[in-house]
N, CA and C of each residue as an Amber inpcrd file, in Angstrom:
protein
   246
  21.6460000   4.8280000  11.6940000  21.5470000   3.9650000  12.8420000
  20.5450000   2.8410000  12.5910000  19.4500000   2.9220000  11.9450000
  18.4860000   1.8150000  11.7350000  19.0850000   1.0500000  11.0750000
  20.1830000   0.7880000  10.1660000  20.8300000  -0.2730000   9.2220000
  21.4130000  -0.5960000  10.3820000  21.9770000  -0.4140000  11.0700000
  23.0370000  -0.9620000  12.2000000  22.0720000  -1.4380000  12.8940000
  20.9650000  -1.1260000  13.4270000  20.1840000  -1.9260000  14.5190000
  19.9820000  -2.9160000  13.6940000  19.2970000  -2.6910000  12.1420000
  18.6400000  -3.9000000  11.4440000  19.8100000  -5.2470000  10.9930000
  20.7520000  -4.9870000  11.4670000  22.3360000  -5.8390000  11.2010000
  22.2220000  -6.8050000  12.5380000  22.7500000  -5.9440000  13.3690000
  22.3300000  -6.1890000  14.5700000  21.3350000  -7.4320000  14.8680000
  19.9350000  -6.9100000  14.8410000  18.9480000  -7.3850000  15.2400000
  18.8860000  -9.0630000  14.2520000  19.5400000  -8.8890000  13.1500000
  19.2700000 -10.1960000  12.3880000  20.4090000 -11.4560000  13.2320000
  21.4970000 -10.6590000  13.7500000  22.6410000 -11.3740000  14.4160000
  21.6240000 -12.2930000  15.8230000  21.1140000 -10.8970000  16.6340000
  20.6860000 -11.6370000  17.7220000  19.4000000 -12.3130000  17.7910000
  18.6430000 -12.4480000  16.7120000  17.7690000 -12.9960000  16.3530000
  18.2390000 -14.5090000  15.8200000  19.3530000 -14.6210000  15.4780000
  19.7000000 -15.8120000  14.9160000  20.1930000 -16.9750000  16.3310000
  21.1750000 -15.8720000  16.5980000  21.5460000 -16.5400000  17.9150000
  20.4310000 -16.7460000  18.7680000  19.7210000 -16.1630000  18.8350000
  18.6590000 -16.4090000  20.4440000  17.8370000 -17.8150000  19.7670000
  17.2800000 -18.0830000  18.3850000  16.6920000 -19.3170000  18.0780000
  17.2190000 -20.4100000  18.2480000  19.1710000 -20.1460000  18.2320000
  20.0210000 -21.7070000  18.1400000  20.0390000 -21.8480000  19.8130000
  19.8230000 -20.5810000  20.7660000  20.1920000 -21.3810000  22.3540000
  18.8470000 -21.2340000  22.8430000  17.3730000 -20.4850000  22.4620000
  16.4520000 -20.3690000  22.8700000  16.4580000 -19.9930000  23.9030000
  16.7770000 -19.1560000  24.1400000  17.3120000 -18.1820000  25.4900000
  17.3050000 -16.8250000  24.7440000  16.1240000 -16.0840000  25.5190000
  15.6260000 -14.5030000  25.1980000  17.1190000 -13.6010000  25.8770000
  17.8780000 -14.2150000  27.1340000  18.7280000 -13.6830000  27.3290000
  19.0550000 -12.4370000  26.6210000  20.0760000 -12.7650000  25.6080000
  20.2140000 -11.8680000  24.5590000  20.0840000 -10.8010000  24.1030000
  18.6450000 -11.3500000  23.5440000  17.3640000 -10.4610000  23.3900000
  17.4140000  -9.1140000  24.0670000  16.9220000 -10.0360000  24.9660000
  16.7910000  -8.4750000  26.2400000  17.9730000  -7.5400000  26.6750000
  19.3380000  -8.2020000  26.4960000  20.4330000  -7.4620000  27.0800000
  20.3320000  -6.2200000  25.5930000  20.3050000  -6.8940000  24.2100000
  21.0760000  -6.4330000  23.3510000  19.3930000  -5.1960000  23.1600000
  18.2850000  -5.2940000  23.5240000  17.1810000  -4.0980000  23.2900000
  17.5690000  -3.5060000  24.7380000  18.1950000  -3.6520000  25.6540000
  18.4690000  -2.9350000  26.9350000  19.6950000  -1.5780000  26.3110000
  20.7830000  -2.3810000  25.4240000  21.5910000  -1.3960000  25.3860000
  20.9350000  -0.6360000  23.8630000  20.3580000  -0.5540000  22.7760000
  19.8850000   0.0260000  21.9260000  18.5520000   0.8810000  22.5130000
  17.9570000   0.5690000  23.6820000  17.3630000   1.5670000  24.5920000
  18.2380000   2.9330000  25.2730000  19.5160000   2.4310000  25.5200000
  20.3120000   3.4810000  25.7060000  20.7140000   4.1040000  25.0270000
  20.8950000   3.6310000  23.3430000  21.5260000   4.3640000  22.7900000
  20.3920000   4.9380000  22.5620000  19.2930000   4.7140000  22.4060000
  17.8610000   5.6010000  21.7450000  18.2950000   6.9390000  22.6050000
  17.8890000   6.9210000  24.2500000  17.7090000   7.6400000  24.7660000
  18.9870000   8.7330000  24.2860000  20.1150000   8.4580000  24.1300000
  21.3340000   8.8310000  24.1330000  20.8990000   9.5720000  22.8610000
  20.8410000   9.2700000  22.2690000  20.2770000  10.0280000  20.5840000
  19.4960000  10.7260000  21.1260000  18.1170000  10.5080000  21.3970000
  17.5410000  11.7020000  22.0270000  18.2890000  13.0370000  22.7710000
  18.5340000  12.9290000  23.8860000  19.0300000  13.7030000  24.8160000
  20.2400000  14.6600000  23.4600000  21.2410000  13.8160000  23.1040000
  22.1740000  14.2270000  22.4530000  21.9280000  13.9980000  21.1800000
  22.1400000  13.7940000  20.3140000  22.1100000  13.5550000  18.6320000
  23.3700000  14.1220000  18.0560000  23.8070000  12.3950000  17.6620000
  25.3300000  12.1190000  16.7230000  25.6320000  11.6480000  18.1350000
  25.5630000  11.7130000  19.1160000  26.4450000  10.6410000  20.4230000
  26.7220000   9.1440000  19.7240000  26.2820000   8.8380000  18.8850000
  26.4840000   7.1720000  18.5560000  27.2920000   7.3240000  18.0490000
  27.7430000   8.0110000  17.2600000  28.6710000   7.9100000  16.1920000
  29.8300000   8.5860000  16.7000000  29.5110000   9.5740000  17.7790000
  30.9530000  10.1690000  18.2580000  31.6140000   9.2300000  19.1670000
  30.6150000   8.3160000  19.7530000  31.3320000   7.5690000  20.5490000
  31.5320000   6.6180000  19.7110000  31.1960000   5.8100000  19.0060000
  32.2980000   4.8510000  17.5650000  33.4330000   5.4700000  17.3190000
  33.4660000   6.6660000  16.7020000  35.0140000   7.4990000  16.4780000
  35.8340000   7.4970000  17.5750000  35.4880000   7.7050000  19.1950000
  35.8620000   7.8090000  20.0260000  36.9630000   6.6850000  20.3310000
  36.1860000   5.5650000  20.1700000  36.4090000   3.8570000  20.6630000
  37.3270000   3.0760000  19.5490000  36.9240000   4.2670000  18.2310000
  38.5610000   3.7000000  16.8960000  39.3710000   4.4610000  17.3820000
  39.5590000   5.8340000  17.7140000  40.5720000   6.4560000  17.5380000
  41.3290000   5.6540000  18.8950000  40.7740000   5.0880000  20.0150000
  41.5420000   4.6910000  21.0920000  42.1320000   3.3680000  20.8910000
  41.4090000   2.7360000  19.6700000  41.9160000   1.2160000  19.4390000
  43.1090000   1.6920000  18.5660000  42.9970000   2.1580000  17.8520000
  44.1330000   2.5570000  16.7890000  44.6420000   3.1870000  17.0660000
  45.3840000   3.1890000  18.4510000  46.7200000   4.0140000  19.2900000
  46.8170000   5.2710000  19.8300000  45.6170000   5.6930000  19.3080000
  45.9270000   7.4850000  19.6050000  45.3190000   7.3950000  21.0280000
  44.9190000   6.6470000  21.9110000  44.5540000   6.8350000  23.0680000
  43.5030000   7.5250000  23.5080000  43.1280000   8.2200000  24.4870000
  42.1200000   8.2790000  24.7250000  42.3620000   9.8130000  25.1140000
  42.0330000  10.8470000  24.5290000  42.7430000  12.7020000  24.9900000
  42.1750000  12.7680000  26.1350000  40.9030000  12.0880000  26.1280000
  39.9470000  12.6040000  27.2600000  40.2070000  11.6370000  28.8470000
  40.8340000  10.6350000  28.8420000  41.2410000  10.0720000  30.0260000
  42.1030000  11.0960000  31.0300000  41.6380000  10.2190000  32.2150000
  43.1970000  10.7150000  33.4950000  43.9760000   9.5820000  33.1380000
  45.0640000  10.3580000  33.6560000  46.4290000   9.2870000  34.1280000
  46.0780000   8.6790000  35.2150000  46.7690000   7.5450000  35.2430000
  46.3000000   6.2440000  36.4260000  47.3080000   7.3500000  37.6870000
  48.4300000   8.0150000  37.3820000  49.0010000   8.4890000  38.8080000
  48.1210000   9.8650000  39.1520000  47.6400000  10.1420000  38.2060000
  46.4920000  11.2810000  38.5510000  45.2460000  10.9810000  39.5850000
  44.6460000   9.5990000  39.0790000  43.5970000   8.7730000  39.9750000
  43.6410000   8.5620000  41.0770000  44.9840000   8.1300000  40.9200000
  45.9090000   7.9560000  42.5130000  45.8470000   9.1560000  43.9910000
  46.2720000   9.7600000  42.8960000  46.0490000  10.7780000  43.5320000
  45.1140000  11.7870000  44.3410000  43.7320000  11.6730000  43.3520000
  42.8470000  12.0680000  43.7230000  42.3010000  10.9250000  45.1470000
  42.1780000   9.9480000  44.8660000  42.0510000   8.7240000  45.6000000
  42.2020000   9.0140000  47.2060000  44.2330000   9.2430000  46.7040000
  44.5510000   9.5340000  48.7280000  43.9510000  11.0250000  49.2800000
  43.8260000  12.2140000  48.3270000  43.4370000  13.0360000  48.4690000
  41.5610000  12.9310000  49.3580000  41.1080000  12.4770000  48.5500000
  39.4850000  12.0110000  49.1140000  39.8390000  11.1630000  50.1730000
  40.8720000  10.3240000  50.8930000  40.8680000   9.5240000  51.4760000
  41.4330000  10.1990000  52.9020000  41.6590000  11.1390000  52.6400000
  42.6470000  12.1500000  53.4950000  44.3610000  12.0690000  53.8140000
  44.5740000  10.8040000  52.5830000  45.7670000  10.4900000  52.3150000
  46.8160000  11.6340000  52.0240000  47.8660000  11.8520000  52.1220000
  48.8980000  13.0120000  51.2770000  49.7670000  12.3430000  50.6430000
């Protein structure tokens, strides 16, 4: 993970000097704060969720989703819908 932050960090370091706007900055150490914590709490979460996010780009979908008529469902159900 530190080669990936240190990749990373050279990207948004480059960009934040050409618009001078910390913007960036701060969004892109906001979400590597999450992943810290996320490593903490869990360890290998970074990487399962990378595998997670190829295997769904590269067609196999997502095992772990609902179906949108499943959602639906639950939806009118909470809504007191039938």
């Amino acid at each position: 993970m530190a080669a990936e932050f240190d990749r990373e960090w050279c990207v948004v370091v480059e960009r934040v000097k050409a618009s001078q706007d910390l913007g960036d900055l701060n969004a892109w150490l906001g979400d590597w704060r999450h992943t810290a914590l996320m490593e903490m709490r869990e360890p290998g979460s970074y990487y399962r969720t990378l595998a997670k996010v190829e295997e769904t780009i590269r067609g196999g979908g997502d095992s772990d989703a609902v179906q949108s008529d499943e959602h639906q469902a639950l939806i009118r159900r909470r809504l007191g819908h039938t």
